[in-house]
N, C-alpha and C positions, 0 to 999 in steps of 0.2 A: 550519432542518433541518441535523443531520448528519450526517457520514459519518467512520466508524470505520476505520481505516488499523493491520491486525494484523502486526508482526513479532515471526518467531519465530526464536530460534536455534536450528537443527539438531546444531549444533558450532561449536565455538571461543566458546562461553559460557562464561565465565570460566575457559577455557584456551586452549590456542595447540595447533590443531592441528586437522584433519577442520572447514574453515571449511566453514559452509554455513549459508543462509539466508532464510527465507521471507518473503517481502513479499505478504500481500494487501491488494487496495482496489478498491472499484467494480467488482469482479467479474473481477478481473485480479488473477493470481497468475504473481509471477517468485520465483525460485530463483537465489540469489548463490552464486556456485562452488559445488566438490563433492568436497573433499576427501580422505583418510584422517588418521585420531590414527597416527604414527611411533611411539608408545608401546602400540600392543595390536595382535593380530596378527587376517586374517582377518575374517569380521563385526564382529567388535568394535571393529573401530578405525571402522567405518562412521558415517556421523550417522545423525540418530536419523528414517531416513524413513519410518517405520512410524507418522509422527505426519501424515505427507502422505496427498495423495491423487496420487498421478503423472497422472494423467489431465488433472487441472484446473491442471497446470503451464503457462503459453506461452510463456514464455521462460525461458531459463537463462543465464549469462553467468559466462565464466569471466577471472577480473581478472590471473592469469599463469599459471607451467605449475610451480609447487612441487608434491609432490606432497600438501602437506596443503590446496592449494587444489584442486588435477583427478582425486588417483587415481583416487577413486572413479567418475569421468564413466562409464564403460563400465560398470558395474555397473548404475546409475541409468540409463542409456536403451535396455540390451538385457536386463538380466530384470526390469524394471519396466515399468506401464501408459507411461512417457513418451512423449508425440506432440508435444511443443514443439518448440521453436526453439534451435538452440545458438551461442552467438555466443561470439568471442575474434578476437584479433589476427594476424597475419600468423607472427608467430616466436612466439607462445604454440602454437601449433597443430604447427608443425614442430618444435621442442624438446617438445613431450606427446608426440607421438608415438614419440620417440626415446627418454625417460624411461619412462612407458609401460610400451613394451615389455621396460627391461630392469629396471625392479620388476616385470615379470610374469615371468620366466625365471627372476629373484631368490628370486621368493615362490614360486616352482616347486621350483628347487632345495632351497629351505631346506626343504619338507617330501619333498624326495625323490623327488619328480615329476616328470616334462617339461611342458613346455607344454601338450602336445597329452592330459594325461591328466588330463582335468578330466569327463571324463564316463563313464559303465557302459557297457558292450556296448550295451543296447538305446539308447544315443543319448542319456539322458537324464543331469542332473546328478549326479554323486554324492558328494555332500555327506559322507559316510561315510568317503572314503577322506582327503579332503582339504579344504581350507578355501580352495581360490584365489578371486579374486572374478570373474574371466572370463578367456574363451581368448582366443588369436592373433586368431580370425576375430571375435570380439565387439568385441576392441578397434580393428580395422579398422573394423566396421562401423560403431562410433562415432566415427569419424577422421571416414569419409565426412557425417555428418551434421551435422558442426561449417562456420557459414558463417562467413565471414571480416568484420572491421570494421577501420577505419583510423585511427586518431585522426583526433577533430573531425569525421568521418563521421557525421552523423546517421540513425539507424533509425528510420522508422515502421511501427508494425505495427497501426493502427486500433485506437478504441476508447479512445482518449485515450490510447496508451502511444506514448513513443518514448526514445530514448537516444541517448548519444553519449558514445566515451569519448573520458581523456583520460589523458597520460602520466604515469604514478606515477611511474616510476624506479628501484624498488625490483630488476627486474632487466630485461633484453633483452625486450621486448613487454607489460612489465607493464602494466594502463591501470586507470586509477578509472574508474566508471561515471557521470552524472549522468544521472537517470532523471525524466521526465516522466511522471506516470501519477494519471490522472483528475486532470487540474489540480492538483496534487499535483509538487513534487519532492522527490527525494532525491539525495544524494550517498553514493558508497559505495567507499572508497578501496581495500578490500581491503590488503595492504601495499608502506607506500611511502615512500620517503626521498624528503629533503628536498636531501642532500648531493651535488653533481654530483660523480662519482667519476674516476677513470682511463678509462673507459669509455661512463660513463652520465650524462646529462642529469637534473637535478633535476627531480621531480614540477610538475605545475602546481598553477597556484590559477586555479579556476572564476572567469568573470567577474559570477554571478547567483550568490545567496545560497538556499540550501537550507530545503526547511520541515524535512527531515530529513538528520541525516548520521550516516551508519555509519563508524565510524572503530575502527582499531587504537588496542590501548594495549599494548603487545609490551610495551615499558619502564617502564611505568607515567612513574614520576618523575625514573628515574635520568637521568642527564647525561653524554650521551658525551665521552669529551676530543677533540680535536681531532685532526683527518683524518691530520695530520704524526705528528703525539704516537705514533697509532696504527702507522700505516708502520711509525715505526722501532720501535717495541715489539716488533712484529711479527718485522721482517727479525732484531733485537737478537736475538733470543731463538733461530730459526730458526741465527743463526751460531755462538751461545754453544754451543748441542747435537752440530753438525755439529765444530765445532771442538776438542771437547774427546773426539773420534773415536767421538759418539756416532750414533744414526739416529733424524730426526725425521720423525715421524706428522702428516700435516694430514688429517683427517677432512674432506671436502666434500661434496657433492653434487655429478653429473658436469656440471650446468649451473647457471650462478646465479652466484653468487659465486665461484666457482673459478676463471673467467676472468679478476674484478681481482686474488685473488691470485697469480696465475701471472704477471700484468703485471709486478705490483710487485717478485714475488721475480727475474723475468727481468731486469729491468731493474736491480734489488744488483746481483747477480751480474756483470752486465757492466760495474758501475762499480768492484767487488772482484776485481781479477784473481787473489788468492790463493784465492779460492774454486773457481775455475774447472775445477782436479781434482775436485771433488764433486757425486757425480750428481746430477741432480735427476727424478726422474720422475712421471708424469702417468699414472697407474693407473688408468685407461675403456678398457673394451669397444669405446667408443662418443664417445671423446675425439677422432679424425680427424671424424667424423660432427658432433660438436657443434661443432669449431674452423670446418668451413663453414656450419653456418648460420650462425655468427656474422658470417661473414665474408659472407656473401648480406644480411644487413641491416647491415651498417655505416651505410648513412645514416639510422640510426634509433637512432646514439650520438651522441654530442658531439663538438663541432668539432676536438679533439683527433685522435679516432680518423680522423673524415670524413678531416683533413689529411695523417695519416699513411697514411690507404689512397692516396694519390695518388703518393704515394712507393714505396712498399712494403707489404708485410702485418703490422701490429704483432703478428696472432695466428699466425707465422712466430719462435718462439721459438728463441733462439741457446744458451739453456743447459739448455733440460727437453726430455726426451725423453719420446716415447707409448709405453707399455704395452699395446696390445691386449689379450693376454691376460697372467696371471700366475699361477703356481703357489706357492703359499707357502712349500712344503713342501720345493722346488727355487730358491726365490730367493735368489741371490747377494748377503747382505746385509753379508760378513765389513767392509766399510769404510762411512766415515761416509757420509750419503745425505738424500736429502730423498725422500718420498714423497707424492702428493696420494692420495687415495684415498678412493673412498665406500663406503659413504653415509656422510651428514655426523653419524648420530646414534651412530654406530657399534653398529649393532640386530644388525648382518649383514654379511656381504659378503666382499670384499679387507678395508676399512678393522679392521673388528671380527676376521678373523684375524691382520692386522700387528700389531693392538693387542696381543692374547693371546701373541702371540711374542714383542716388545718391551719388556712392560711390567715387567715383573718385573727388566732391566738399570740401574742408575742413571744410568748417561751417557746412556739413549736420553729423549724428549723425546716429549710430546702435546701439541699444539700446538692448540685449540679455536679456531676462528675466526666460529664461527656462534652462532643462538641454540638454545640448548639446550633440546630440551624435556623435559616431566616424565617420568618413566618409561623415560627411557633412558640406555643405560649411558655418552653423554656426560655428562648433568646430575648422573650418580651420580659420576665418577670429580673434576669441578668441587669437590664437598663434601670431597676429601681422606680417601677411605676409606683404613683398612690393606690391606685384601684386597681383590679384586674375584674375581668368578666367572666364566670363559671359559665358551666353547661349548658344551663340553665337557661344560659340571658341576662344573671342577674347582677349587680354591677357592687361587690365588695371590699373590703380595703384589704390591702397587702402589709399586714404587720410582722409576719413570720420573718425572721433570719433568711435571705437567701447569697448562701454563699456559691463562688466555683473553685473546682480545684481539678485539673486537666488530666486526666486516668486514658483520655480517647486514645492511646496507642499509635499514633500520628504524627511523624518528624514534625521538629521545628525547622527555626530556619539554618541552625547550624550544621546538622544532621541531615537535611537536606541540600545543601551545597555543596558541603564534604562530599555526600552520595557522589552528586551528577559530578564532583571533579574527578571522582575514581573512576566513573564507567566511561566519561571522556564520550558523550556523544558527539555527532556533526550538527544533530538540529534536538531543541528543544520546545513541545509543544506541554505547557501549562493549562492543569486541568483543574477539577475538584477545590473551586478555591473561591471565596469572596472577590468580587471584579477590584475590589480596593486593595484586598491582601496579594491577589493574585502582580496586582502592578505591582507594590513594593516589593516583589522579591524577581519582577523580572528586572526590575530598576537594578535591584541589587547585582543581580545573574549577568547583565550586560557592564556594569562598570566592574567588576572582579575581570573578565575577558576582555576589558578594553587593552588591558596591556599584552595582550598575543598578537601576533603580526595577523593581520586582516585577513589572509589566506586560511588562518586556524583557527580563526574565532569560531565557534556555534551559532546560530541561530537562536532565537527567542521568539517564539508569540505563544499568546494567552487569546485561544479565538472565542467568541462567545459562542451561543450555542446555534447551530445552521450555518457559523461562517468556515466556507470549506480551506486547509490550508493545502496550497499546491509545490508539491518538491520535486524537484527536476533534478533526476539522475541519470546519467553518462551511461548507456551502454559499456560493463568492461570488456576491454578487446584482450585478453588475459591469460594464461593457462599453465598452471601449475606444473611443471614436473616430477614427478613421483615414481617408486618403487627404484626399482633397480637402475632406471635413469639418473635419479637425483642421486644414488652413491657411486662418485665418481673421488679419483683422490684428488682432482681438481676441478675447478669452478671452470666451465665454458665461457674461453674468449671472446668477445664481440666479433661479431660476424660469424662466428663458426658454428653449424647445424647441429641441431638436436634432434634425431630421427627415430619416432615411435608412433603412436595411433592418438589418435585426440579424443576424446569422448568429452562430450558436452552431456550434464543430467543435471537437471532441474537448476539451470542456469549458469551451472560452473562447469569451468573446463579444466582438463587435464590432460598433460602427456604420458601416456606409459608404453613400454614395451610391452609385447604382443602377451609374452610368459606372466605379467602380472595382472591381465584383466582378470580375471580369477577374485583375484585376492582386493582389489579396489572398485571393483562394478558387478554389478550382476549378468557381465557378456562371460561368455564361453567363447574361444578363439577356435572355428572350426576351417575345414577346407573343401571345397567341392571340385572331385575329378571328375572327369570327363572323358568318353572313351566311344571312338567309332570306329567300324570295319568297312575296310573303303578296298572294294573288287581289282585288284590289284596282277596284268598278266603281262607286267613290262617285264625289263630287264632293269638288274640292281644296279648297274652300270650307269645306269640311262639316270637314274633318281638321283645319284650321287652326285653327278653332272650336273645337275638340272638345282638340285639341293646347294651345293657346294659355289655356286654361279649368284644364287639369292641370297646366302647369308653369308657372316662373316667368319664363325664359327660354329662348324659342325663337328660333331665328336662320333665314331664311331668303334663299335665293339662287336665283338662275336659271342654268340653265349650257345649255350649246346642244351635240350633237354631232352625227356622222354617222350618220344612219340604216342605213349601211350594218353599223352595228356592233351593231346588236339584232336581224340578221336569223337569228344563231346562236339567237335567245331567240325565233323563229317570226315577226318580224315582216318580213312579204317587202313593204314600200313602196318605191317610189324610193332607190335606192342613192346617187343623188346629192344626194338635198335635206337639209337636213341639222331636227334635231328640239328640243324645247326641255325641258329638264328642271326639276324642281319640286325641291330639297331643301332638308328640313328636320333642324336641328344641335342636338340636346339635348345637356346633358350634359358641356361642355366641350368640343364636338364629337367627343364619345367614343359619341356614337350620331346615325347619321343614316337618314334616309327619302328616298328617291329612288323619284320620282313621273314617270312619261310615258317613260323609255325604251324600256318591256314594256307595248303595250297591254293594260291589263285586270290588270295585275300590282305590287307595292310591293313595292321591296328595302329591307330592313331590315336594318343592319349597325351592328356594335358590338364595343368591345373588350369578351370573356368577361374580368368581374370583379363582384366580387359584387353592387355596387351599378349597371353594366352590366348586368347580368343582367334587373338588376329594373326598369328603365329601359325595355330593349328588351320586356321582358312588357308593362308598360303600353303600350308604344304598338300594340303588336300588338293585344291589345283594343282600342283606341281605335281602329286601322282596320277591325277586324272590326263594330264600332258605328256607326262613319261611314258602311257602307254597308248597316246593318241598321235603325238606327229607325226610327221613323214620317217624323218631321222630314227624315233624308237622305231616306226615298223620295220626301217631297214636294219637296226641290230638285235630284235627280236626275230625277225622274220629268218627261215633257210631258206637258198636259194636250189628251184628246181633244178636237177642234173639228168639229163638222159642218158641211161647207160646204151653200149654200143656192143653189139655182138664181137666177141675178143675172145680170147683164153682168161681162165680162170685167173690167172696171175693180174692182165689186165685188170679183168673185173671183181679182184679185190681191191686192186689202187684205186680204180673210180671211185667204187664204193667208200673207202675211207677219207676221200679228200675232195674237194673240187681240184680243175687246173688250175694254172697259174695265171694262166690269163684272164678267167673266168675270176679269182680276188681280186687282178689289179681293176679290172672294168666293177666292180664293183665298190671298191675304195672311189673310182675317180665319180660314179652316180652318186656315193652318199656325200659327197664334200659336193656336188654339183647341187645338191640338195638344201645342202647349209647355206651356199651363196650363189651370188650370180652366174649365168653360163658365162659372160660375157668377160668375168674377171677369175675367170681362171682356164690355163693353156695346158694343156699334158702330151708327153711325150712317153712314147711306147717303145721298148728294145726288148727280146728275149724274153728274159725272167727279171725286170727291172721297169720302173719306169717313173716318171718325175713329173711333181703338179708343180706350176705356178699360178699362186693365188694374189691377186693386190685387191683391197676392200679398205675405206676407210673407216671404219670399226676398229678399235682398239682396247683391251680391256684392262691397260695398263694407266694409272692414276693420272698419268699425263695428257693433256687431251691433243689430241691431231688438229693442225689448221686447217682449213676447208680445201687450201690447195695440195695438200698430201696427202699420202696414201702408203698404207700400210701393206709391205711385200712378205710374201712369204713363199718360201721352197720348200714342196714334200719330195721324199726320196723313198721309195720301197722296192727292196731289194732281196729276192732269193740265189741265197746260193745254189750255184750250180752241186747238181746231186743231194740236194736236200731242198722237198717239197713241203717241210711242215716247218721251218725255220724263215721267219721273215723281218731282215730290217727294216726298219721305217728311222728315218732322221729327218727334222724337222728343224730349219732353220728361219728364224725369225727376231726381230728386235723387240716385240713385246713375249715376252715367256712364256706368262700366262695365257695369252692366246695360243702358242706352240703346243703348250701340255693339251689344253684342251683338245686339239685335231690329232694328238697323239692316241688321246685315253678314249677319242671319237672313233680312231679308224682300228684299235684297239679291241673296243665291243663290235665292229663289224665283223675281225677276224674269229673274235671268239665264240662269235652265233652261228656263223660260216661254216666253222668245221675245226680241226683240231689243227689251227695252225695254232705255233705257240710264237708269241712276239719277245 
């Protein structure tokens, strides 16, 4: 059998930008971040959730706080069906909400609105006036419903799903996912560098290999140079502009990557004292606000920072000053200057009116440091246009410097191939990526695998966005052995059984012995007895017979107590004589029959299990029969004696005995009872007399032919001058049937009266 595992790309199918992404399988659907496209404004940058269903979402999990991975969160969980689960990291959560809020003021202002004028008089949305995606109070109310995860924290949410992330590195809280679900794993890095920076810790590598991985191809093939190379290209360029008394533009975003380049350029600068006249500034709102969360998680960068927060504060800069606010139009920019300022695509903002003021001088400088995406006026001004178009509308020349130099945190393609060869997946679905870049690196991805036998090669595709990929996996028919099973001092031969309890949980199986559920499941190993009092006025004789006839082995014991202890069960005897008890052990002494504690009464107990069950039924019959047939009532029953008027000597012998002829007529009614009149002949003499019995019945393993018949001879014989001594011999070819008519006519004598056999 199998099962069908659908992912669909929402966004960032064969582009970069509004990631979002659907995984179903086994009846579980999670939602990988929730982005917007930086390149279309309003709904349109939204993924494409009109292809979901919000309702049948249960988790969501967001891998940083860019805003093309989370804008969108508060759209998607306050005017959509969404009742899931929101998970992200500790500083993903605090940086969203800072970010957030000020692309909601952002996307406010640019069309001319406050925050708070996102809806009509009568309360409701109005879509008419404006294009925001939610208010103040939505994006709160989506803050509150975000729960927190930790690296290496394992989530379980029943149902075979669980996760745990782990550190990508790409910025402060970023984490990859590795997702459990329906026995099924996936890995899902969202983006993530590989390069431990000034700041940050390199991504991990999972120590279990994925049936799936969702991976960036941002680079596709290209080949970043080296960490140094970039620095100084970087700072090179930054001083060539400042130097030559021009003003240089760093376009960022106010969290992410802006905090390594503000490192690095703080750090020139105080190795450059001639630099040290030229401003530098840090243009956020919300740059005070983001320098402490940064500084609230310091022990969630690398040992660098860890070491210098012991010392002092490295995000305590000696040559950029914060901006809070800034007026364009009023900004003192007559001398050279460095500028940080977002957003990093230059759509809008600060960034996009410095650019329009700047760009048209030659000495000034655009300084790209991130990656650029499609449709924005970074990627456009990268291609070396004559003109660009302001704000404005109005159509001027592009004379400033605009260089790049790649800071975005983002494997290339070395870095990423390397990756996917250590995590070793079975299928590879390509995300986040230019549909041109995204080919050449599956180009590349399938000829490195060409040379694995076809059996082991991975899969490759790069679906666009709404094309669903479908992966067909094998029910495993599987089962681990564990605990005290698996330590054996040798390995189990083929063919030969492994015998403990199986537990299947959230898709995996295992064998253990009963003593280790404890320790590997959340079962308790209990037992339920069973215990009934069944009115019991046969003879013990009669059970054993009747008992020892149905099964194979019966075990029998005597045990003795205190009578004072059946007197709760009605029996008011002597409290101090003490009683003697009959039980009998079927079963592996998993059922037993306790005879003589309860006058007149049989407890019957047994562990409740199936073939228990059926064990304790048979014998419950068996004692309801032992005190119902013919045969019990004649060795239960005494037989009337009429005394006869005698002397006292007389009428103490009657009194103690029956005659003898009154046993032998006895004996020959209970065996005429057992079988046919027809097939059995008796002869009478004195104080002796002889049955012959022929039946074809035999209880000996051999079976009779139809035309034979099984003979048998009784003999019972009192000696002369002794009325209470009585031979019985019994001769016959099956044994087993001999003892029985033995131990039969046995309990007639001993209910009779005091013969002793």
């Amino acid at each position: 059998m199998q099962d069908v595992m659908r992912i669909t790309p929402l966004g960032s199918g064969q582009e970069v930008g509004r990631s979002c992404h659907l995984i179903e399988f086994r009846g579980t659907s999670i939602l990988l971040d929730c982005g917007i496209h930086p390149g279309y404004d309003g709904l349109n940058g939204l993924p494409f959730f009109d292809r979901l269903e919000p309702e049948t979402i249960d988790v969501l999990l967001i891998s940083h706080f860019h805003l093309d991975h989370v804008a969108s969160l508060p759209y998607f969980t306050e005017r959509t069906g969404f009742k899931g689960r929101i998970f992200m990291t500790h500083p993903t959560k605090a940086v969203t909400r800072l970010l957030l809020g000020d692309y909601l003021r952002l996307m406010a202002s640019k069309k001319g609105l406050g925050p708070s004028s996102t809806h009509a008089e009568d309360g409701s949305l109005d879509n008419s006036k404006n294009d925001v995606l939610y208010t103040e109070a939505e994006l709160q109310a989506c803050i509150d419903k975000v729960e927190l995860i930790d690296y290496h924290q394992t989530i379980s949410l029943g149902q075979g799903l669980k996760f745990y992330a782990l550190n990508a590195g790409h910025v402060l809280g970023a984490a990859m996912f590795f997702i459990e679900m329906g026995g099924r794993t996936i890995l899902y890095t969202g983006d993530y560098s590989m390069e431990e920076d000034r700041h940050l810790m390199a991504a991990e590598v999972p120590h279990a290999s994925p049936d799936v991985l969702i991976v960036e191809s941002t680079y596709g093939v290209q080949v970043h140079a080296s960490l140094a190379e970039r620095e100084a290209r970087f700072t090179g360029t930054v001083e060539r502009v400042v130097t030559r008394g021009g003003r240089c533009l760093i376009p960022v975003f106010a969290l992410g990557r802006a905090q390594e380049l503000l490192l690095i350029l703080d750090e020139y600068w105080q190795a450059n004292p001639h630099l040290h006249h030229i401003p530098i500034w840090y243009a956020s709102k919300m740059a005070s606000r983001a320098l402490r969360v940064y500084q609230t998680y310091a022990n969630m960068m690398n040992a660098r920072i860890r070491t210098q927060m012991d010392i002092s504060n490295p995000f305590h800069f000696q040559h950029i000053q914060n901006l809070k606010s800034i007026d364009v139009n009023t900004f003192d920019d007559r001398g050279p200057s460095v500028v940080f300022a977002s957003p990093g695509m230059l759509q809008s903002g600060v960034s996009r009116q410095l650019f329009d003021r700047w760009a048209s001088d030659p000495k000034n400088g655009c300084l790209i440091a991130g990656y650029a995406v499609d449709n924005t006026l970074a990627k456009e001004i990268m291609l070396a246009p004559k003109e660009v178009v302001t704000l404005e509308g109005r159509r001027q020349p592009l004379n400033c410097l605009v260089d790049y130099v790649s800071f975005s945190a983002h494997v290339d393609f070395m870095q990423n191939r390397n990756f996917i060869s250590r995590v070793d997946p079975k299928h590879i679905i390509l995300v986040h990526g230019a549909k041109d870049e995204m080919g050449r690196l599956k180009s590349a991805l399938m000829l490195q695998h060409k040379q694995l036998p076809e059996n082991k090669r991975p899969t490759v595709t790069m679906p666009p966005n709404l094309q669903e990929v479908k992966l067909k996996f094998s029910r495993r028919r599987s089962a681990k052995v564990m605990g005290s099973l698996a330590k054996r001092e040798r390995e189990p031969h083929e063919g030969e059984e492994v015998g403990g309890i199986l537990v299947t949980q959230n898709f995996n199986s295992k064998i253990l012995s009963p003593k280790d559920l404890p320790t590997y499941t959340p079962l308790r190993l209990g037992s339920v007895v069973s215990k009934l009092h069944v009115p019991f006025a046969g003879h013990v004789s009669t059970l054993r017979l009747l008992l020892n006839e149905m099964f194979s082995t019966v075990e029998e014991s005597n045990e003795f107590f205190h009578k004072s202890d059946a007197t709760e069960m009605g029996d008011n005897t002597d409290n101090e004589s003490q009683g003697e008890l009959i039980v009998f052990s079927l079963h592996e002494k998993q059922v037993t029959i306790t005879i003589g504690k309860t006058k007149g009464v049989a407890s019957v107990e047994w562990f409740a299990c199936p073939v228990g069950d059926i064990v304790a039924d048979s014998v419950i019959a068996l004692l309801m029969h032992a005190q119902s047939s013919v045969a019990s009532i004649h060795l239960t029953s005494k037989p009337c004696v009429h005394r006869r008027s005698s002397s006292d000597a007389d009428r103490s012998t009657s009194s103690k005995r029956p005659r003898i002829d009154s046993m032998l007529r006895l004996f020959h009614d209970t065996l005429l009872h057992q079988f046919e009149q027809s097939s059995i002949e008796a002869s009478y003499e004195a104080r002796k007399a002889t049955f012959e019995i022929k039946t074809d019945a035999s209880l000996d393993n051999a079976a009779l032919l139809e035309s034979d018949q099984l003979q048998c001879r009784v003999d019972v014989h009192f000696e002369d001058g002794d009325d209470f001594n009585a031979k019985i011999v019994v001769e016959c070819s099956d044994s087993k049937f001999a003892r029985n008519i033995q131990q039969c006519l046995r309990g007639v004598a001993e209910a009779a009266g005091p013969v002793r056999l």
